[in-house]
C-alpha positions in Angstrom: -6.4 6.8 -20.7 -8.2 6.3 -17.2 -11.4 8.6 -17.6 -10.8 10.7 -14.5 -7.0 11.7 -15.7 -8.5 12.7 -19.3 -7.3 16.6 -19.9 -5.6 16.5 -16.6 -3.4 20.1 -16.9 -0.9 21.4 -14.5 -3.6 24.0 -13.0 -6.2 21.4 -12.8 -4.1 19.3 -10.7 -2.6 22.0 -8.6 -6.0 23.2 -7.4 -6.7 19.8 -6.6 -3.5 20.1 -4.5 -4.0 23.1 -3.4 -7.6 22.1 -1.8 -5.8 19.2 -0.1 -3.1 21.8 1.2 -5.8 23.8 2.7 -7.9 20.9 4.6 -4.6 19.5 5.9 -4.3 22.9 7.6 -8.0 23.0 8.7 -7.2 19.8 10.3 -4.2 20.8 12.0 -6.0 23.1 14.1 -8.9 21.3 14.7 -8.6 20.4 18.6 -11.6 17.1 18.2 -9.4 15.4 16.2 -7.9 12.6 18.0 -5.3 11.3 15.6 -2.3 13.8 13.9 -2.7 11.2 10.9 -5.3 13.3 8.7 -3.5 16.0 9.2 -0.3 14.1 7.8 -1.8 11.8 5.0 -3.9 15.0 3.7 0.0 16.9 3.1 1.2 14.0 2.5 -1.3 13.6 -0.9 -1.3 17.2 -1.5 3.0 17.3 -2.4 1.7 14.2 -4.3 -0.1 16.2 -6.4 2.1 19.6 -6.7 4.9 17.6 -8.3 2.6 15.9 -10.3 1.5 19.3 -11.3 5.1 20.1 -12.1 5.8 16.8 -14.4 2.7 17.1 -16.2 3.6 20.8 -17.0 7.1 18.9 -18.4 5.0 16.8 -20.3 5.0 13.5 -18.6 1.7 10.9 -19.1 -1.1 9.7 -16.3 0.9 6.4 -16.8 4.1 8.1 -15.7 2.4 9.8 -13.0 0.9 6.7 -11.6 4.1 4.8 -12.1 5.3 6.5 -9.0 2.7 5.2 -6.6 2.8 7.6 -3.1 6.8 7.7 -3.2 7.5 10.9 -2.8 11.0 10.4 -3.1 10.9 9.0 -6.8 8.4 12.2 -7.5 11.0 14.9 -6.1 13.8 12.5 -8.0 12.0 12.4 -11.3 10.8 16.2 -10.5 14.4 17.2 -10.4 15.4 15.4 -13.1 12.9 17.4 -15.3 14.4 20.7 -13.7 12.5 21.2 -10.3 14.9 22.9 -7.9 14.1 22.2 -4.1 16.1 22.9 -1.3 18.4 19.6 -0.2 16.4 19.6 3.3 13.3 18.8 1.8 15.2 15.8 -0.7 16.7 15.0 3.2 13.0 15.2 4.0 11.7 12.9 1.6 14.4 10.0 2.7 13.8 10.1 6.1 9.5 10.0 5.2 10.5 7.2 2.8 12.7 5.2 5.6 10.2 5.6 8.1 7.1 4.4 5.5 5.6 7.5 6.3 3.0 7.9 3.9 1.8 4.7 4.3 1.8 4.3 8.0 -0.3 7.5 8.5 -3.3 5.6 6.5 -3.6 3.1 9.0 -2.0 3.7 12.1 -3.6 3.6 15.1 -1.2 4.4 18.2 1.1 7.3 17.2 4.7 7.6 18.3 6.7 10.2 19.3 9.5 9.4 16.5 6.4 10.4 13.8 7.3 12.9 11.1 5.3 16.1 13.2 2.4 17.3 11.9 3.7 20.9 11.0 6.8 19.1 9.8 4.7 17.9 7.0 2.9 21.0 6.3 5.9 22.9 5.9 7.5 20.0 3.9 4.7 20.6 1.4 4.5 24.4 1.6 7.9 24.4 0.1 7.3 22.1 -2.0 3.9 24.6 -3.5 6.3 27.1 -3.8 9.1 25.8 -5.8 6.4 24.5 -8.4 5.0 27.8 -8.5 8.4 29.3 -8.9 9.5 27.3 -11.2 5.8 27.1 -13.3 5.6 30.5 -13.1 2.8 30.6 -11.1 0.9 32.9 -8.2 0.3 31.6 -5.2 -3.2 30.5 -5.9 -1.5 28.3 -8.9 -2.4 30.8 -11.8 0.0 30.6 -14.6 1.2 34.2 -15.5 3.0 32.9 -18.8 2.4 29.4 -20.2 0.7 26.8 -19.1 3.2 23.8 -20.2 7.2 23.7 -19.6 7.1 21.6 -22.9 5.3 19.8 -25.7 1.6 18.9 -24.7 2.2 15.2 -22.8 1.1 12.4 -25.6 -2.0 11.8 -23.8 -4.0 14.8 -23.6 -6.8 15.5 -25.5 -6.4 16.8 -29.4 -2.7 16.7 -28.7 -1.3 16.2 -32.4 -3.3 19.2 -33.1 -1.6 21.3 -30.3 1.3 19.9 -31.9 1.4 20.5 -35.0 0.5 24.1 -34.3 3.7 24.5 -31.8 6.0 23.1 -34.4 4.5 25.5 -37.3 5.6 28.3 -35.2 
């Protein structure tokens, strides 16, 4: 288990993403910033991490997580096929970020082009995103669960997890 996954819960790493969300939008509208790039890479990380949030809630491992790298793509493909419903324009979305090496370009690009994915492009790409993992986590828009916390099964690594276990299949 990498030590800074260990415990790692669907809240947990919403709020993470959720904090990434929010400077990504304090960047947008910061007028001193010379490159759109922060801006981009900071959404970019933060849909990262709200369909991570959604696949650890369906029980998949760190290693599963990380398996994924930063492709998006695979995430909303893997997402899906654990029951995340998002609208096809955002899949659409993903491809064209994907193509385009998005994700990767905005960490070191220095001259910006007019064909880049838009700023608010992005930031609406992963506002929708926050939304249909709240929707489907049953969550408020801050990320609190209002039922439970897990789609499934604890995922086999977290912590006292046969325990957990054990007590969901004596129910």
């Amino acid at each position: 288990m990498i030590p800074e996954a260990a415990g790692a819960t669907p809240y947990g790493i919403f709020l993470l993403a959720d904090a990434y969300l929010d400077a990504a939008s304090l960047a947008a509208n910061e007028p001193r910033l010379y490159s759109q790039g922060p801006t981009r890479l900071l959404s970019y990380h933060a849909a990262e991490l709200f369909l991570k949030t959604y696949m650890r809630s369906a029980g998949e491992t760190i290693d599963s997580l990380r398996a994924h790298g930063h492709d998006l793509h695979s995430m909303l493909t893997r997402a899906g096929e654990l029951g995340l419903e998002v609208p096809p324009q955002i899949i659409a979305q993903a491809n064209k970020m994907k193509r385009k090496n998005d994700y990767v370009r905005v960490r070191y690009v220095v001259v910006e082009e007019k064909s880049d994915i838009s700023p608010a492009s992005v930031l609406r790409f992963t506002t929708t995103i926050k939304e249909c993992v709240c929707a489907a986590l049953n969550m408020d828009e801050q990320g609190v669960p209002k039922g439970k916390h897990w789609l499934g099964l604890l995922p086999s690594d977290y912590p006292r997890n046969n325990s957990r276990r054990q007590e969901t299949e004596g129910d």
